[in-house]
VEXZA-247499 format. One line per field, with one value per residue (C-alpha): residue number from 1; residue in one letter; chain; x, z, y. Coordinates in Angstrom, 3 decimals. Layout:
! residues N
resi [NUM ...]
resn [A ...]
chain [A ...]
px [X ...]
pz [Z ...]
py [Y ...]
! end
This chain:
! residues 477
resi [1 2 3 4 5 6 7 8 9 10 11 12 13 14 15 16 17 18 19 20 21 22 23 24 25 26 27 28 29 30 31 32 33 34 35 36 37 38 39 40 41 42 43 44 45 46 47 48 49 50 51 52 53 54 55 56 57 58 59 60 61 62 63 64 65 66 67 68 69 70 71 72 73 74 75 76 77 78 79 80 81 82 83 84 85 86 87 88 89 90 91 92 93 94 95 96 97 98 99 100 101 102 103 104 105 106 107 108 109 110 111 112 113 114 115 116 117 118 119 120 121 122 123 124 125 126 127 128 129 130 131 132 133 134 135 136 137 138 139 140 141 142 143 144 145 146 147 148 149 150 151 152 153 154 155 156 157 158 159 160 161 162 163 164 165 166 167 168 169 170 171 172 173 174 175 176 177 178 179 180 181 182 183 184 185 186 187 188 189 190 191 192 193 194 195 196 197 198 199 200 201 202 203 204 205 206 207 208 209 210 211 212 213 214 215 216 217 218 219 220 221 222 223 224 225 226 227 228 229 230 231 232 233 234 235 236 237 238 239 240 241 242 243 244 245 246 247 248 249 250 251 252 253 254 255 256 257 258 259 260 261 262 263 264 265 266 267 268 269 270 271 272 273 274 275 276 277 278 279 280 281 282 283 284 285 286 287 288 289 290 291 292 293 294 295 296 297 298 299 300 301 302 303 304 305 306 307 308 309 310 311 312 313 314 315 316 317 318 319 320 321 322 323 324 325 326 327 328 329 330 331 332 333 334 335 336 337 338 339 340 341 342 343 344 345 346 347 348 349 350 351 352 353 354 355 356 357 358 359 360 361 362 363 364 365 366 367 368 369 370 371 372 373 374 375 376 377 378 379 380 381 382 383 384 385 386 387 388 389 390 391 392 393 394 395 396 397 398 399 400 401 402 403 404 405 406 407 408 409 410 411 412 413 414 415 416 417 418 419 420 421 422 423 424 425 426 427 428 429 430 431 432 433 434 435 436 437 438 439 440 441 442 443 444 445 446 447 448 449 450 451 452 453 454 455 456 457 458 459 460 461 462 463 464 465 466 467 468 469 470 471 472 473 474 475 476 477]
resn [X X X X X X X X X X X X X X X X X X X X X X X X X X X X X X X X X X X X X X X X X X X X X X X X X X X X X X X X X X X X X X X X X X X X X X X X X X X X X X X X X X X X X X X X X X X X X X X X X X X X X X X X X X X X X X X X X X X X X X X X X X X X X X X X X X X X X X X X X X X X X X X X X X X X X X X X X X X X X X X X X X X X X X X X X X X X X X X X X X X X X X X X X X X X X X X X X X X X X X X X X X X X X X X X X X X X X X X X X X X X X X X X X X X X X X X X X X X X X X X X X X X X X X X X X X X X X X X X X X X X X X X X X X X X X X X X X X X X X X X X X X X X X X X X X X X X X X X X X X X X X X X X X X X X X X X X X X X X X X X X X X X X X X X X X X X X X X X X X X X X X X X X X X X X X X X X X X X X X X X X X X X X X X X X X X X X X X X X X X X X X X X X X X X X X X X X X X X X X X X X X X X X X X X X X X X X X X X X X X X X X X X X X X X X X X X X X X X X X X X X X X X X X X X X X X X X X X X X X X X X X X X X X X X X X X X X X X X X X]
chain [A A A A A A A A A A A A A A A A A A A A A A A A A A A A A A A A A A A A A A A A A A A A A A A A A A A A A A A A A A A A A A A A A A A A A A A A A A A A A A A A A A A A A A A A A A A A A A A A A A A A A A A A A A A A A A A A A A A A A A A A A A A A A A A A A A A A A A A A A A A A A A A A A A A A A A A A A A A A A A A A A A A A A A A A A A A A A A A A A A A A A A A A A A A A A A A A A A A A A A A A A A A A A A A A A A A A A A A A A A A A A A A A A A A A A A A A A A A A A A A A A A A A A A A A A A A A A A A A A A A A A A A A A A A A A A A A A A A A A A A A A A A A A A A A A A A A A A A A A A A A A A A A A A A A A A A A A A A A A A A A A A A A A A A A A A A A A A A A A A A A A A A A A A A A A A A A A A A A A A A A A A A A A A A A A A A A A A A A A A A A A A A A A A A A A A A A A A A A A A A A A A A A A A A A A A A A A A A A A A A A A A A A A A A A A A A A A A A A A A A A A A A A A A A A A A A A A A A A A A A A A A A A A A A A A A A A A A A A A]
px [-14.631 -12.109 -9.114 -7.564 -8.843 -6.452 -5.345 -3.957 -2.076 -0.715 0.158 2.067 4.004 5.120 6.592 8.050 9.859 11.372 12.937 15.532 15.978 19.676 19.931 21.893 22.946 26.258 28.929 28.653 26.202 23.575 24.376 22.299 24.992 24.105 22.931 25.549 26.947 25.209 27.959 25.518 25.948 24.137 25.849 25.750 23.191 20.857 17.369 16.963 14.715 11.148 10.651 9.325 7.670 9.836 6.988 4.058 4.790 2.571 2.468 -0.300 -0.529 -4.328 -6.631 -6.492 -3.215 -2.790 -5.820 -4.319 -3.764 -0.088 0.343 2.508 -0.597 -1.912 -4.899 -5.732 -4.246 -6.510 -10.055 -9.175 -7.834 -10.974 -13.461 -11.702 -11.952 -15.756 -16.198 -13.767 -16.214 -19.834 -21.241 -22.946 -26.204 -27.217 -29.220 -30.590 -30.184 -33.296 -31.132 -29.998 -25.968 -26.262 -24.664 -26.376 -24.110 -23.226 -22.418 -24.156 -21.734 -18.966 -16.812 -17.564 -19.744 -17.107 -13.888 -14.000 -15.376 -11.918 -9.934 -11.047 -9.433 -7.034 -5.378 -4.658 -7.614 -6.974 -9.070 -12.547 -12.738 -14.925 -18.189 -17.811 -18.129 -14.993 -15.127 -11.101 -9.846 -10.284 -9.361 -7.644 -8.094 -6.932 -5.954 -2.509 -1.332 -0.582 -3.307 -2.016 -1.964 -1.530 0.660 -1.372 -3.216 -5.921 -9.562 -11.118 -14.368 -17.336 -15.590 -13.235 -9.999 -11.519 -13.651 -17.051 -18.340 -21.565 -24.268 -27.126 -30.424 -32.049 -28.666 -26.303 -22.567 -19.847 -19.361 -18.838 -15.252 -13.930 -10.252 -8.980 -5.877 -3.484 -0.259 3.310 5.749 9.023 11.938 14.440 18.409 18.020 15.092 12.147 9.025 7.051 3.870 2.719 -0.299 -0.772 -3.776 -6.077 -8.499 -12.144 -14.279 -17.919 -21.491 -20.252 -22.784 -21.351 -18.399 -15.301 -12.346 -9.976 -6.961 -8.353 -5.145 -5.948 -4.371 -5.352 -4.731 -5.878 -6.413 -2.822 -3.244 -3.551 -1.357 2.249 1.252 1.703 5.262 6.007 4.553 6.889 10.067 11.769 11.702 16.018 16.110 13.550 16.038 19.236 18.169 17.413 19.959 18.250 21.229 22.350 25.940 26.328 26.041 23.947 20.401 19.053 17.889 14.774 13.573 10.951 7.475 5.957 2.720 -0.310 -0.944 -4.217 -4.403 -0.964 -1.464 2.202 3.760 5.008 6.935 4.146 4.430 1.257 -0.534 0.743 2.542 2.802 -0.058 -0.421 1.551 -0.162 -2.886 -5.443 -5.316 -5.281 -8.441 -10.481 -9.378 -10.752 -14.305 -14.209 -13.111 -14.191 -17.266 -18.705 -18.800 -17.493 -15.447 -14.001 -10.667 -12.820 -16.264 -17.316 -18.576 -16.299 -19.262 -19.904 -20.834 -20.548 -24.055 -26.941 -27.448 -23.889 -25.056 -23.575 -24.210 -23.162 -20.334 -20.931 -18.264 -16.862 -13.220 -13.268 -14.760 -11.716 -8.860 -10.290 -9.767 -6.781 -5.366 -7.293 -4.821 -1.692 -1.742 -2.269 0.621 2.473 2.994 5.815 8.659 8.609 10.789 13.742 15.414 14.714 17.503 16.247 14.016 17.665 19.479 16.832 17.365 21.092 20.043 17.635 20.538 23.144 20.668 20.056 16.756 17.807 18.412 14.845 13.227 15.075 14.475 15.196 14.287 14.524 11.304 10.949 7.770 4.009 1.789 -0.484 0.584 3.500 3.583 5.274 7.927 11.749 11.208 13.153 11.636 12.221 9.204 11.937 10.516 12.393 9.218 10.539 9.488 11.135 10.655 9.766 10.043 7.518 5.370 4.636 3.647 -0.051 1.529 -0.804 1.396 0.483 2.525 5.974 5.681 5.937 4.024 6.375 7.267 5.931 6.672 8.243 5.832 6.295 6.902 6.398 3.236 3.442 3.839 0.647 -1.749 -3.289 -3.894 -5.596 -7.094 -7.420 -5.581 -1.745 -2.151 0.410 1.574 -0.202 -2.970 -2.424 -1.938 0.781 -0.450 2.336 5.503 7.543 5.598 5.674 9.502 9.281 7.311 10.367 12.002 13.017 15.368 15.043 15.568 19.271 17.507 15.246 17.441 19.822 16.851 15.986 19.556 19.736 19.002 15.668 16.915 18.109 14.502 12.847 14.640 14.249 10.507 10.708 12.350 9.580 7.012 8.422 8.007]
pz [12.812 11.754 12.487 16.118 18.188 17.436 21.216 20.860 18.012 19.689 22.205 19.427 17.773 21.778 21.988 18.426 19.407 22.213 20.499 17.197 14.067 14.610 17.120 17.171 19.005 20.995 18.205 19.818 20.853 23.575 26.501 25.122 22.711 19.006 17.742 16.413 13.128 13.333 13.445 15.255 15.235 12.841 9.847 10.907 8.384 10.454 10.756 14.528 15.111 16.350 14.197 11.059 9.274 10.917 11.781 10.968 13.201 15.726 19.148 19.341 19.444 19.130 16.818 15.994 15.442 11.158 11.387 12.876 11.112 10.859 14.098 11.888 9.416 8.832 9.497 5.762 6.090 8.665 7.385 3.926 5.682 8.077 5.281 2.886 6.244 5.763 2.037 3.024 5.343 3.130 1.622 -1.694 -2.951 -5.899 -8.188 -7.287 -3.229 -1.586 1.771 2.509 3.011 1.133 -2.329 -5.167 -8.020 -6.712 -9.027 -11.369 -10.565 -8.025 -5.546 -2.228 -1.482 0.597 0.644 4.316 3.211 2.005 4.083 7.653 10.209 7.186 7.587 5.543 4.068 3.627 2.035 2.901 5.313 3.941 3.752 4.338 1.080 -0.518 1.397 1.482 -1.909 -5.593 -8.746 -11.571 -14.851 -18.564 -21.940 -23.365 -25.252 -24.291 -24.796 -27.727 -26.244 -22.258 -22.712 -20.007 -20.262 -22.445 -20.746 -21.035 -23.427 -21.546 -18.242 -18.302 -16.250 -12.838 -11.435 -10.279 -7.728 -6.550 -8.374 -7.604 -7.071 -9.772 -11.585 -11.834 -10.177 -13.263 -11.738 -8.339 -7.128 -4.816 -2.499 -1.838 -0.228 -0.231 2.390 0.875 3.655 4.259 6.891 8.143 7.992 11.781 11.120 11.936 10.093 8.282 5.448 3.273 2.096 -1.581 -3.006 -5.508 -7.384 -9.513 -10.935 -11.598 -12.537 -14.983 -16.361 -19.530 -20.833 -19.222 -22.255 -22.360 -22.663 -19.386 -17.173 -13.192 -10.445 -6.911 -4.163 -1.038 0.276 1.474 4.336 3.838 6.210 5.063 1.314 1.154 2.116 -0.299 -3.164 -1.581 -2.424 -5.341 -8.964 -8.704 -5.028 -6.698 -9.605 -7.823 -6.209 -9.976 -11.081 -14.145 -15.454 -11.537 -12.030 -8.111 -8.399 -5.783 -7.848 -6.858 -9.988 -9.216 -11.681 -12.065 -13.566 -15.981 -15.904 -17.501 -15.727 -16.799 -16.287 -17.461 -20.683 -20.599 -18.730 -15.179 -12.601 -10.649 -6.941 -5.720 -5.935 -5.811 -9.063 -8.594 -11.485 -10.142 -10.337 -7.693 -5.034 -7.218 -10.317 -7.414 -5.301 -8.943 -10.007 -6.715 -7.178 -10.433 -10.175 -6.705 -6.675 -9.815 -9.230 -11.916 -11.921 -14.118 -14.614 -14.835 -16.300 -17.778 -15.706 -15.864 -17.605 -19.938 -23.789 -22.297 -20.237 -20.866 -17.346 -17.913 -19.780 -20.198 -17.429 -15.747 -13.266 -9.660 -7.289 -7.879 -8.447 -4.773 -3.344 -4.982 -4.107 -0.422 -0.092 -2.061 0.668 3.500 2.716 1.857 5.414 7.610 10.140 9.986 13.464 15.605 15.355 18.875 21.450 20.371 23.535 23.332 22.734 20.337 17.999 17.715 17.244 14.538 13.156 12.692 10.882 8.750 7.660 7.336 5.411 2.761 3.110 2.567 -0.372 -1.818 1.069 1.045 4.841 4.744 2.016 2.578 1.004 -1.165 -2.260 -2.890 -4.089 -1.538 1.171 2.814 6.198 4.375 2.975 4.206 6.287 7.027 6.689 7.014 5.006 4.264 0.243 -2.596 -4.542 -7.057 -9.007 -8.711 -9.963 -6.743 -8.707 -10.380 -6.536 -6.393 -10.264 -11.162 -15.060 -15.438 -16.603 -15.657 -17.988 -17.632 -14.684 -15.629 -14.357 -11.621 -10.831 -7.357 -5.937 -2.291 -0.061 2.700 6.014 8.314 10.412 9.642 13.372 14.058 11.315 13.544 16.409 13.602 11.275 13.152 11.263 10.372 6.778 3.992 0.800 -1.867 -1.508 1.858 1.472 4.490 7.828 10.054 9.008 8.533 6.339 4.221 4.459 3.493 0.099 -0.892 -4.001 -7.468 -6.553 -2.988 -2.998 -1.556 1.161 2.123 2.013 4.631 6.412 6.523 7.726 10.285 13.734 15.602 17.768 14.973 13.034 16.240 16.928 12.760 13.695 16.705 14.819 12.118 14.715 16.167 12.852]
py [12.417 9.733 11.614 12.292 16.057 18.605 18.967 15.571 16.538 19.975 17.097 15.307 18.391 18.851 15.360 15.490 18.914 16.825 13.929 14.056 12.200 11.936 9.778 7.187 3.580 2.840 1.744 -2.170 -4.522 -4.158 -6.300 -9.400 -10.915 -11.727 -14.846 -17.433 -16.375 -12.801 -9.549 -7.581 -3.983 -1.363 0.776 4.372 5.176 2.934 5.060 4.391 6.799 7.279 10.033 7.488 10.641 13.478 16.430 14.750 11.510 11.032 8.497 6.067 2.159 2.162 1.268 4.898 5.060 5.279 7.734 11.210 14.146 15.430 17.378 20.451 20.774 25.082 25.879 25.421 22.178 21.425 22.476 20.647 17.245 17.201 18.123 15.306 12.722 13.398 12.026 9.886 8.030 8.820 6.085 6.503 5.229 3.651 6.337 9.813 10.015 11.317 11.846 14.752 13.846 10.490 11.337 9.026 7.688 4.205 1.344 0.671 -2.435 -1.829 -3.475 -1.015 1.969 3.964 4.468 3.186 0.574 -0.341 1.147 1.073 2.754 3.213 0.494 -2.357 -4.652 -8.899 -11.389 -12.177 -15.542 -18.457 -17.188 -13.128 -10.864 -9.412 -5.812 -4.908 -6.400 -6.804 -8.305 -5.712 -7.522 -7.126 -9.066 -8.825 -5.708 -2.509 0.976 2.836 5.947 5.309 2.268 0.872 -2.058 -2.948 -4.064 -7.184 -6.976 -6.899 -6.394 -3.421 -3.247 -4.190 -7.231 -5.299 -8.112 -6.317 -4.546 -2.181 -3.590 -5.154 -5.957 -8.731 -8.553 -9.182 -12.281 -14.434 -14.940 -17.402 -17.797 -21.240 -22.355 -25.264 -25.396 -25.701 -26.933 -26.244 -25.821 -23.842 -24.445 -25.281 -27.981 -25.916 -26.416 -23.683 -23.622 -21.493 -20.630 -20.678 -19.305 -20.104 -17.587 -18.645 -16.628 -18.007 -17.005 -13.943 -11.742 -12.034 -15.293 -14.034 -14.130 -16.765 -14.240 -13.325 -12.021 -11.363 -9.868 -9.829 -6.892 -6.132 -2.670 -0.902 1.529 5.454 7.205 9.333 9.079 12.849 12.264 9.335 12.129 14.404 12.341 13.897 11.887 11.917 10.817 7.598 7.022 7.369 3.604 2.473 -0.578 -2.550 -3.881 -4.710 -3.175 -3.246 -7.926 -7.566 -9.455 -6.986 -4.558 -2.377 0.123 3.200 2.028 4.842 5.291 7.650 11.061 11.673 15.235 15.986 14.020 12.347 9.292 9.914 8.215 5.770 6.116 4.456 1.002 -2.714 -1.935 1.148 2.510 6.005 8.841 11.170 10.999 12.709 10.284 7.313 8.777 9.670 5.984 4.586 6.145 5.712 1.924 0.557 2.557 3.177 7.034 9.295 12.563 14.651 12.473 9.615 10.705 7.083 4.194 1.450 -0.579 1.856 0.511 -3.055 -2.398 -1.057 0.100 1.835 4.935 8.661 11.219 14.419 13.522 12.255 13.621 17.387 18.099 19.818 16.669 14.330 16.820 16.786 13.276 12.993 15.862 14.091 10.877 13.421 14.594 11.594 11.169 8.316 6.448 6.632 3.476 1.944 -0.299 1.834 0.456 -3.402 -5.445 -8.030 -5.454 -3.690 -6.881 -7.900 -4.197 -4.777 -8.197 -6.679 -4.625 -7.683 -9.854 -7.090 -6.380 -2.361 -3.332 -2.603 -1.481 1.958 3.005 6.960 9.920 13.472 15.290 18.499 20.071 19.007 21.759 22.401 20.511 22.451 20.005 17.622 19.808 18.833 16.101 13.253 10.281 6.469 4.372 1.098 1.372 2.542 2.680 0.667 -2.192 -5.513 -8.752 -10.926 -14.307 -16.944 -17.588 -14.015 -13.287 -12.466 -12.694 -9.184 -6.740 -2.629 0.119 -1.326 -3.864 -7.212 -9.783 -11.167 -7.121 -5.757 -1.993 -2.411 -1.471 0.517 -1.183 2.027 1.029 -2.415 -3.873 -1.775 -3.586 -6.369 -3.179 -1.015 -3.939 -6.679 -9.071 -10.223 -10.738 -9.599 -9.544 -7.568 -10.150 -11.314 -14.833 -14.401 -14.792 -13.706 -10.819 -14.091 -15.633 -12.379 -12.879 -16.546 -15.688 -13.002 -14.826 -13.457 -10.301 -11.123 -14.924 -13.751 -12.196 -15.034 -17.414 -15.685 -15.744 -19.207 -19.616 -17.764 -19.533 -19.521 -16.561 -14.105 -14.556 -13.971 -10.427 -10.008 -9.851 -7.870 -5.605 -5.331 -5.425 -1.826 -0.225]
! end
């Protein structure tokens, strides 16, 4: 089973029951002084806790640690998040399967045969090293124009909404795609030296001429755990950070992206994806087999290649409604890890900072949850993701020019940064950004610009010290 035994978790709720979410630091520094030019010392709505998801947080700093169920779940809870962490981790085969276990309904073209596959240990994917296949990221495509009915984006001919780089047997991929990088230097205020690594994307050896109007977007797999909780957050607590005409001065001006609900038939507040193109788990987990795997639902009952292909042709769904909602739950009711090092010195000092430079500004660090049909554990918490789940426009370096429903093409949704200093333990890398073109936290810093350029550039002020507690402090999150 991927997740954690339940006596660990009884272990968990035990050590949760212990500890509060209202504690709180000494009103001045610790006894290591701050560095030159910092006021250190935290606001009081500072979310120094270790209680990042409230109830459902859980302490582990292995490479299990993003895959434990929430320690308060029922026993309903329970039986639907371990039978979802099965299909979770199936992997489908092209065709009729003649093993018992092994669904069938793969491809015909797709990007991965699990959702594992993506998502392993549910952590966070990155792009494939010279040579390895792309396993943990993909390429969402489109033309300009918006659908007429969704207001979503419109597919490119021949291709559909999504780059399908492997095929079942016999067939062609949609095409080849390749990663190359150049290094952009730069320095601190102090004289250090940093690069950057700017990527470059090709696509090659199409099954079909790819359009000219052909707009791309990158993204690497995010990880799974406290989604149910971000669902959770009420649609007024989202707007109440809104600010598109930036009243406040502060640049900063993120807004809500609206997006289709497919089963509702209306537009919807988007809370999940890179920009933030899903409105609930279910639509998002339907999309993904629908999308990454070429497997069809209900939601989703056409093969992305269908009327493009020949292969592609109509058939009875692959994957039950039961089998989507289990997974979709299964994702819902993942804990989210503890924050650590609540003691250390520096990570507080580089808390404080994180405060000072503005970074709060967009990544929102505490929400206090209401309702989610059907998953009660994550009802009235008190949480602390640091996202507002908002979009903003992270400037010309960052844009993929690809617009989705009412992102533009230089607009991002902050991502959450709870579990972040866990994603080389878990995944076995350091590499961020929505396509990972950072190799270190600071180098995700360093590529901030647009509504955060303020931000960054405190940061590349501050003194060698001060960005080394900054990362601390990320690194206990």
């Amino acid at each position: 089973m991927h997740s954690a035994t339940r006596s660990t978790c009884l272990l968990c709720v035990a050590v949760v029951a212990a500890c509060s979410d209202d504690s709180t630091l000494p009103p001045t520094a610790p006894t290591t002084g701050p560095p030159s030019g910092i006021a250190f010392a935290l606001t009081p709505d500072a979310a120094h806790t270790a209680l990042s998801g409230g109830a459902t947080t859980v302490f582990d700093v292995t490479t299990d640690a993003f895959s434990h169920e929430s320690p308060n779940l029922s026993a309903a809870e329970l039986a639907l998040h371990e039978e979802g962490d099965e299909q979770f981790e199936i992997a489908f085969v092209p065709g009729v399967s003649k093993k018992k276990g092994v669904p069938g309904g793969l491809g015909p073209v797709f990007d991965n045969v699990s959702c594992e596959g993506c998502h392993e240990g549910d952590g966070r994917g990155r792009p494939p090293l010279p040579g390895e296949p792309f396993e943990s990221f993909l390429f969402r495509i489109s033309i300009p124009g918006k659908d007429g009915t969704t207001g979503g984006t419109v597919g490119v001919p021949m291709f559909g909404g999504q780059l399908q780089l492997r095929a079942s047997p016999g067939l062609k991929p949609e095409a080849v795609a390749s990663i190359t990088y150049t290094e952009l230097a730069g320095q601190f205020a102090d004289g250090t030296p940093y690069s950057l690594r700017v990527p470059r994307y090709e696509f090659y050896d199409t099954y079909a001429p790819l359009s000219s109007k052909l707009l791309s977007s990158p993204r690497s797999a995010p990880f799974n755990f406290g989604l149910g909780l971000l669902e959770a957050i009420p649609e007024w607590q989202i707007r109440a950070n809104e600010d598109a005409n930036d009243k406040d001065g502060n640049d900063v001006s993120g807004r809500v992206n609206m997006v289709w609900d497919v089963a509702a038939g209306r537009t919807a507040v988007g809370r999940f994806g890179w920009k933030a193109g899903a409105p609930n788990l279910i639509q998002q987990t339907a999309g993904a087999y629908n999308g990454d795997m070429g497997v069809t639902s209900s939601m989703f009952p056409a093969e992305p290649c269908e009327g493009d292909r020949t292969e592609c042709k109509q058939h009875p769904v692959e994957v039950s409604d039961e089998t989507v909602v289990a997974v979709a739950r299964y994702m819902q009711t993942l804990a989210v890890p503890a924050r650590r090092n609540l003691d250390d010195a520096q990570a507080t000092q580089g808390e404080a900072i994180f405060y000072q430079v503005g970074c709060t500004d967009c990544h929102t660090p505490s929400f206090t949850t209401e309702t989610l049909a059907g998953v009660p554990s994550v009802t009235g918490q008190k949480i602390h993701p640091y996202t507002d789940l908002l979009l903003h426009d992270m400037g010309p370096e960052l844009a993929d020019d690809r617009p989705d429903f009412l992102a533009t093409g230089r607009e991002w949704r902050t991502p959450p940064l709870w579990g972040i200093g866990l994603v080389q333990t878990v995944s076995g890398h350091s590499n961020f950004i929505h396509d990972g073109r950072a190799r270190s936290l600071l180098e995700a810093v360093l590529w901030h610009g647009g509504e955060a350029k303020r931000s960054r550039d405190a940061v590349l002020a501050l003194p060698a010290s001060a960005r080394a507690a900054l990362v601390k402090f990320l690194e206990s999150l």
